[in-house]
C-alpha positions as CSV (number, residue, x, y, z in Angstrom):
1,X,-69.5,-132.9,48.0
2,X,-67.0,-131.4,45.6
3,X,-67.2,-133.7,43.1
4,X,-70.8,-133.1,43.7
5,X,-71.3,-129.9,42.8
6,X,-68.9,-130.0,39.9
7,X,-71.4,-133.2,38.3
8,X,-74.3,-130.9,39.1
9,X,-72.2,-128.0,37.4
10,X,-71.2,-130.1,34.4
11,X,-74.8,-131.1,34.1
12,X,-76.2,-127.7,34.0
13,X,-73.7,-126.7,31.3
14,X,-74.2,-129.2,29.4
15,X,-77.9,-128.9,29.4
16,X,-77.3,-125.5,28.4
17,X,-75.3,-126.9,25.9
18,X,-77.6,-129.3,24.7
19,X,-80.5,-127.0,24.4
20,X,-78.1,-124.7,22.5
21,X,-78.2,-122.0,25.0
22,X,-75.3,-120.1,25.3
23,X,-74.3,-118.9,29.4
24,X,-73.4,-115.2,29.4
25,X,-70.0,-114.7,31.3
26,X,-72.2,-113.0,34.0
27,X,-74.2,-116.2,34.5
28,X,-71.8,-118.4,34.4
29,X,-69.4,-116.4,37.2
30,X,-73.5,-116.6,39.8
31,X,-72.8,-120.3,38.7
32,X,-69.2,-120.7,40.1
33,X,-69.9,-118.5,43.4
34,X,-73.3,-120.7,43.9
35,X,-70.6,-124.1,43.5
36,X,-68.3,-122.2,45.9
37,X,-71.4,-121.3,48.6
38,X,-72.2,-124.6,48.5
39,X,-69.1,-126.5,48.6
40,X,-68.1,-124.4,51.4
41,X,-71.6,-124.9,53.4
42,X,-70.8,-128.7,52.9
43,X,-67.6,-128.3,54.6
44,X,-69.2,-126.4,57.6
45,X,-71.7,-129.0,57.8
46,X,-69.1,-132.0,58.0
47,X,-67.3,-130.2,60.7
48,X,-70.2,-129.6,62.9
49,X,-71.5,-133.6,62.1
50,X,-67.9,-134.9,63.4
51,X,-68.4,-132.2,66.2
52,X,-71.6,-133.9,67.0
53,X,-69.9,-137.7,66.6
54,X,-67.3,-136.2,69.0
55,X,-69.9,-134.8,71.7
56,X,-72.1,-137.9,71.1
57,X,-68.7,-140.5,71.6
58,X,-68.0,-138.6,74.9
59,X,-71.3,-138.3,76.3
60,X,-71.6,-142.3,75.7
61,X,-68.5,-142.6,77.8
62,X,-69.4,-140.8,80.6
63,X,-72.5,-142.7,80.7
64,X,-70.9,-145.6,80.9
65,X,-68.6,-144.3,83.8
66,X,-71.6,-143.4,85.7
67,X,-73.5,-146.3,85.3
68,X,-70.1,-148.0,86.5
69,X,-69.7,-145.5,89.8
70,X,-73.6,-146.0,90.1
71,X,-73.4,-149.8,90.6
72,X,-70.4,-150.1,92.3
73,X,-72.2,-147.2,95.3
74,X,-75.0,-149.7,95.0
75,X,-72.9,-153.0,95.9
76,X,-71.3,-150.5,98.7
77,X,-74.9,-149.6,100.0
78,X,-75.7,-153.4,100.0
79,X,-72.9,-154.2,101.7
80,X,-73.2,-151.6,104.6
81,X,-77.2,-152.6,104.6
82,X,-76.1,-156.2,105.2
83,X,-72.7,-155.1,107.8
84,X,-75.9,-152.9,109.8
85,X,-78.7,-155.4,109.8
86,X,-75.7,-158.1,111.4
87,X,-74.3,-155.6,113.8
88,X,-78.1,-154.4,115.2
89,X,-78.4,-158.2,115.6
90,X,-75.4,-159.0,117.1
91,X,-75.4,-155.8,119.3
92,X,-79.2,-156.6,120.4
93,X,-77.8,-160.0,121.7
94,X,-75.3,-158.8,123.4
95,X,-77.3,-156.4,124.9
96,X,-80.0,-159.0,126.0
97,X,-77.1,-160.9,127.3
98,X,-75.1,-158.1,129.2
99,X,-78.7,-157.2,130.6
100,X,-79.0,-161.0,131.6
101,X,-75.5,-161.0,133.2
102,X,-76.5,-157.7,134.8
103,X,-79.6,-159.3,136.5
104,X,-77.6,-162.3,138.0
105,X,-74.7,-160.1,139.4
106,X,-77.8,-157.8,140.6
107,X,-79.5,-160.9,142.5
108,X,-75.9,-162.8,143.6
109,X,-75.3,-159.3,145.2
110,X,-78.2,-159.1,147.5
111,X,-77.8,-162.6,148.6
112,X,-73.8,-161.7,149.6
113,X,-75.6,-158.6,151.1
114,X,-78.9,-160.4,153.0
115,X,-75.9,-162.7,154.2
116,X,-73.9,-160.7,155.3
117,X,-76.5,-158.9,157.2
118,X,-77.6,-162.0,159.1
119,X,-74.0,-162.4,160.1
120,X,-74.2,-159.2,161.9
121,X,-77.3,-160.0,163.5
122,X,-75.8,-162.9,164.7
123,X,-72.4,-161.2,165.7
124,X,-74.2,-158.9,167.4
125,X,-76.3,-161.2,169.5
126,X,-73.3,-163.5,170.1
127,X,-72.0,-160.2,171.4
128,X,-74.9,-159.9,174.1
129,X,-74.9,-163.4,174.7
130,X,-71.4,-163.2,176.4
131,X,-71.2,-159.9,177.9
132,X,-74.1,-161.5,180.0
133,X,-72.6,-164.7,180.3
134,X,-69.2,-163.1,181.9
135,X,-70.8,-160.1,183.1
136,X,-69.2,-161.1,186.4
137,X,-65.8,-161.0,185.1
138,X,-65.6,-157.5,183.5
139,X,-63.9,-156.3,186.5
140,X,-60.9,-158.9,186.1
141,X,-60.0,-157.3,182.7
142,X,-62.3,-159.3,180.1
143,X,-64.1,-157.3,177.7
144,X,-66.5,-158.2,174.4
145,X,-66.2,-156.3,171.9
146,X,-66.7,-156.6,167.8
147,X,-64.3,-156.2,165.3
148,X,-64.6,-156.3,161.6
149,X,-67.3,-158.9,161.8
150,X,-65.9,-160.8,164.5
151,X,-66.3,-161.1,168.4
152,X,-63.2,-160.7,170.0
153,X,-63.3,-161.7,173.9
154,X,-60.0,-160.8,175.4
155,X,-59.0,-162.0,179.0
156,X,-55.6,-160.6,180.4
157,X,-53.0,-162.9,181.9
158,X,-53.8,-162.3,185.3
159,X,-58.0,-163.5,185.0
160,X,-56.4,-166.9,183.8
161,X,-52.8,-167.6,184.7
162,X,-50.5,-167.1,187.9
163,X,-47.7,-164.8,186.8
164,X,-45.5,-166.7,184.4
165,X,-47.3,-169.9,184.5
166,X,-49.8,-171.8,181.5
167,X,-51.5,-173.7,184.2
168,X,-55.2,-171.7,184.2
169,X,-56.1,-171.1,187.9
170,X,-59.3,-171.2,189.5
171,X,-61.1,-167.8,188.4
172,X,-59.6,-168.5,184.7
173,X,-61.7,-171.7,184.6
174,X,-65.1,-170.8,186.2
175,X,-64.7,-167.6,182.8
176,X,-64.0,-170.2,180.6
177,X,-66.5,-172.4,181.7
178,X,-69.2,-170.2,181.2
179,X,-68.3,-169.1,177.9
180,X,-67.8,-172.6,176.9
181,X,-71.8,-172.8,177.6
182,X,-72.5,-170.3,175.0
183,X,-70.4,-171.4,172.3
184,X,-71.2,-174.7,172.7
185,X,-75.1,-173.1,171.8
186,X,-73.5,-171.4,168.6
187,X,-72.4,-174.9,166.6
188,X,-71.5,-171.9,163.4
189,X,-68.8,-170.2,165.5
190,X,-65.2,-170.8,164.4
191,X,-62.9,-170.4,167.3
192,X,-59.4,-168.9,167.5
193,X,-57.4,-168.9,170.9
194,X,-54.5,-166.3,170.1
195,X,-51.6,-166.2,172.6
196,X,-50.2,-162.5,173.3
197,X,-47.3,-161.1,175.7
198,X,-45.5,-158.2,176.4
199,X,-41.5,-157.4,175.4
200,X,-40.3,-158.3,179.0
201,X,-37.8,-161.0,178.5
202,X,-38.5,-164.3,179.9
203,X,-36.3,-165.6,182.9
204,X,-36.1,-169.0,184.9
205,X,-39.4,-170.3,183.1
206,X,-37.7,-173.5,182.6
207,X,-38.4,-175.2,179.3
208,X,-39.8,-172.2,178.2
209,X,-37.4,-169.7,176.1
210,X,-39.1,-166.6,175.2
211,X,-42.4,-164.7,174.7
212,X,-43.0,-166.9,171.5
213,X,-43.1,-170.5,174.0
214,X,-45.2,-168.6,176.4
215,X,-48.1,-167.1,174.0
216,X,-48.4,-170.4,172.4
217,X,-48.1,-172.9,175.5
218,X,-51.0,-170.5,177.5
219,X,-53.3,-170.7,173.8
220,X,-53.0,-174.0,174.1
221,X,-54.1,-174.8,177.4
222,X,-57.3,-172.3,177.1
223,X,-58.1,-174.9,173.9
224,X,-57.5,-177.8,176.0
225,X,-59.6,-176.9,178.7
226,X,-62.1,-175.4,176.3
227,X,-62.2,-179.2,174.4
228,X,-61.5,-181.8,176.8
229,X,-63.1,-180.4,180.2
230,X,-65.9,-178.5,178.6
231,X,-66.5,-180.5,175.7
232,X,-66.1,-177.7,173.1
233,X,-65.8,-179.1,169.4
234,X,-62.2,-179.5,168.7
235,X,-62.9,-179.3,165.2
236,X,-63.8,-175.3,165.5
237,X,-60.7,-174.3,167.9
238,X,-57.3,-173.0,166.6
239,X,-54.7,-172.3,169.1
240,X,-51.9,-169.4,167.9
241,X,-49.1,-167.2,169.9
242,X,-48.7,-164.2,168.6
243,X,-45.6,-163.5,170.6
244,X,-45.3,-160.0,171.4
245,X,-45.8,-158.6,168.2
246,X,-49.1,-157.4,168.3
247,X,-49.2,-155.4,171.6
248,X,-52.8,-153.2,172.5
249,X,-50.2,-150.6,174.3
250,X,-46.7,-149.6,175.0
251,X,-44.6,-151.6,176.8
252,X,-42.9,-148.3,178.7
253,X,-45.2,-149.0,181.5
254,X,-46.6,-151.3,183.8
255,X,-50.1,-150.9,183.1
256,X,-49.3,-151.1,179.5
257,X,-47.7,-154.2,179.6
258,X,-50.8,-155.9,181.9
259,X,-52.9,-154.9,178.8
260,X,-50.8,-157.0,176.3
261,X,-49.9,-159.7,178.2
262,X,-53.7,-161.6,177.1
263,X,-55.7,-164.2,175.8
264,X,-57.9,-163.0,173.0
265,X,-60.3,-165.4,171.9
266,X,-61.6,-164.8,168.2
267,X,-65.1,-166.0,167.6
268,X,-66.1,-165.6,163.9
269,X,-69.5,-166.9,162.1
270,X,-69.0,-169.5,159.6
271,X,-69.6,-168.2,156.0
272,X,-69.0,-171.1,153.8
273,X,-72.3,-170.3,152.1
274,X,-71.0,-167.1,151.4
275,X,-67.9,-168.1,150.1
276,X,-70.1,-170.6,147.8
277,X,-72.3,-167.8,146.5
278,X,-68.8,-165.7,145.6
279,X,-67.4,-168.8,143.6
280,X,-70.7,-169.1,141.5
């Protein structure tokens, strides 16, 4: 711009020159402050232009960087879009599949339950069925009575057997024959014959050593006579001694011992299809 100004300078004299006209010093000093305004304005104008350059250059770069930022929050979004859209169908499956499961537990529960109740019913008229049937023997210490879904009918020693004997006597048969005629009307009845004593020690019994011999060797004859003279099912009997071990009183007294000293037969309903419906 300089170089410029000094042409445009040079030009003008020498036009003044060439037409013969001579600059007064006055003229020529408005000449050289008019070169200096101007040379100085260009200057002021190149500094704002690279200014501009400057502001221009930057503003292109942070452009850029936002476009960058911008595309890389839109590949995010796309990718959380996607992540949601799989997870509302994955979670709607597994709802419709828990709610499924739910449904089957719901009905599987109701059967156990509609089962179960028919077991009572049946308990509970099995119940009637012999306290009618032995009625006659209440007074010689048997009793009927339920316990956690079963039917326990529990005979003491001296309804069946003479004192330290297994052989059943008279009135112990004529009870067991008429509950044989009920459970022979109840073909779903499992059957437990369950030996019990008291803590006395056994004496001159013989072949027999202790309470253990004795609750099992008088079991065993109630499910022999129960099977072979009254033509009970073998296949639902189970003969057991408990020994002494599970006594309904103390042994301190008399009349507590005469209370242990039993035969308690265990009558529960068979729930295999209950025990199918829990495997399921």
């Amino acid at each position: 711009m300089k170089n410029t100004v000094f042409f445009l300078f040079v030009g003008l004299l020498a036009s003044a020159f060439s037409s013969c006209v001579v600059l007064s010093p006055k003229k020529y000093k408005a000449l050289l402050a008019k070169q200096d305004s101007l040379s100085k304005g260009w200057t002021e104008s190149q500094l704002k232009n690279e200014g501009l350059e400057q502001l221009i250059s930057n503003l292109r770069k942070d452009t850029t960087g936002l476009s960058s930022a911008l595309n890389d929050l839109r590949a995010r979004y796309a990718d959380m879009d996607n992540n949601y859209t799989k997870l509302r169908s994955n979670s709607s499956s597994e709802i419709n599949k828990l709610s499924s499961d739910l449904q089957k537990r719901e009905q599987r529960l109701k059967e156990v339950e509609e089962i179960l109740r028919k077991r009572d019913e049946a308990t509970n008229q099995l119940k009637e069925k012999l306290q009618q049937a032995l009625l006659g023997f209440t007074k010689n210490g048997l009793t009927v009575e339920i316990k956690n879904g079963k039917v326990y009918v529990s005979l003491t020693d001296k309804l069946l057997f003479p004192s330290g004997s297994i052989i059943i006597d008279e009135k112990g048969k004529q009870a067991l024959t008429q509950l044989a005629e009920v459970l022979k009307q109840q073909p779903e009845i499992n059957i437990a014959v369950e030996g019990h004593t008291d803590s006395q020690k056994i004496t001159n019994l013989g072949q027999i050593k202790d309470n253990w011999d004795l609750s099992v060797l008088r079991s065993t004859s109630v499910v022999r006579y129960l099977t072979e003279i009254s033509k009970v099912e073998s296949v639902r009997m189970t003969a057991t001694g408990k020994g002494e071990f599970q006594p309904l009183d103390a042994n301190t007294t008399a009349d507590g011992r005469s209370k242990n000293r039993r035969i308690e037969i265990v009558l529960s309903p068979k729930l295999d299809e209950l025990y199918d419906l829990i495997k399921q």
